[in-house]
N, C-alpha and C positions, 0 to 999 in steps of 0.2 A: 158754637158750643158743641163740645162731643158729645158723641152717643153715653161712652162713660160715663162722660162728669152727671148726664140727664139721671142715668140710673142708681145715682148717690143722692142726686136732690130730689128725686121723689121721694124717697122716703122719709127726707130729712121735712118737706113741705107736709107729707101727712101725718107725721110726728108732731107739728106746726099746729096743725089743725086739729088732731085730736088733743091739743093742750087748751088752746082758746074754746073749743069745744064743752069740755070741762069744766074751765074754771068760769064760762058764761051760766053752766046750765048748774053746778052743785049747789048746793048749800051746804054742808058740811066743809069744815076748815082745813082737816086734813086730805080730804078730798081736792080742793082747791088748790092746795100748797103740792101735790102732786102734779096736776097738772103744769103749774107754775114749773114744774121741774121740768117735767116733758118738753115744755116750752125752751127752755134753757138747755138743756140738751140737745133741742134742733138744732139750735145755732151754735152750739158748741160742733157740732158736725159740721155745719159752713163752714168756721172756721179751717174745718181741718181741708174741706174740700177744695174751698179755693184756694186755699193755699198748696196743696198738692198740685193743683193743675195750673196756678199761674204761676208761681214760684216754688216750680219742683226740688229747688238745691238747697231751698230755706227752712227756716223750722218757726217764722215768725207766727204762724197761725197755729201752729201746736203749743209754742209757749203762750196766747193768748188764750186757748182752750183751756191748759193747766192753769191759769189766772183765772180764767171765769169758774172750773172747778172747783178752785178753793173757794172766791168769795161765795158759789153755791151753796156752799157747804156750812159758810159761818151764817147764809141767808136764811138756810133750814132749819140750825139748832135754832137761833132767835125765834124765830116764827113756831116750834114749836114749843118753846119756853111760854112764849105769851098764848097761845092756845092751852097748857096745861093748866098759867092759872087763868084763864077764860072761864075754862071746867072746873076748876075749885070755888069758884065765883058764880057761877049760872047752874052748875050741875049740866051743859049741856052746850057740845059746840056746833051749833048749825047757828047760820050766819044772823037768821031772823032772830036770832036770843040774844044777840049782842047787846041790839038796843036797849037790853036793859040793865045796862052799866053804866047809863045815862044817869045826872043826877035829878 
């Protein structure tokens, strides 16, 4: 492995880690669903990474990137459609209040 490709996955693994970081230690939803991003993000740089360095003539791992993009994207609006009415519902979205959606 090059020195290069090392100094694109470091930051892509600390990116990594302050996601799982996050969404282990919040309780708040929107807090969580950031992280959750952060996380998707790293690997959206793998993608692009190793595809630069092993298949430099190709664009397979940037059009997998732009794929994971979008579904990010439709993953966010849902997630916070159902966090909105959470809050219309509880007055309150931290994770410990959910439980009380129970019936």
């Amino acid at each position: 492995m090059e020195l290069t490709m090392l100094m694109y996955l470091i930051p892509s693994l600390l990116m990594f880690a302050c996601g799982v970081f996050g969404f282990i230690t919040r309780r708040n939803l929107i807090a969580i669903l950031i992280s959750l991003e952060l996380m998707l993000n790293s690997v959206d740089l793998n993608f692009v990474i190793f595809n630069r360095f092993l298949f430099p003539g190709e664009l397979e791992g940037m059009f997998f990137t732009l794929f994971s993009i979008g579904i990010a994207a439709a993953e966010t609006a849902l997630a916070i459609a159902i966090i909105i009415n959470i809050f219309r519902s509880v007055k309150n979205i931290d994770v410990k209040d959910i439980t009380k959606l129970k019936f």
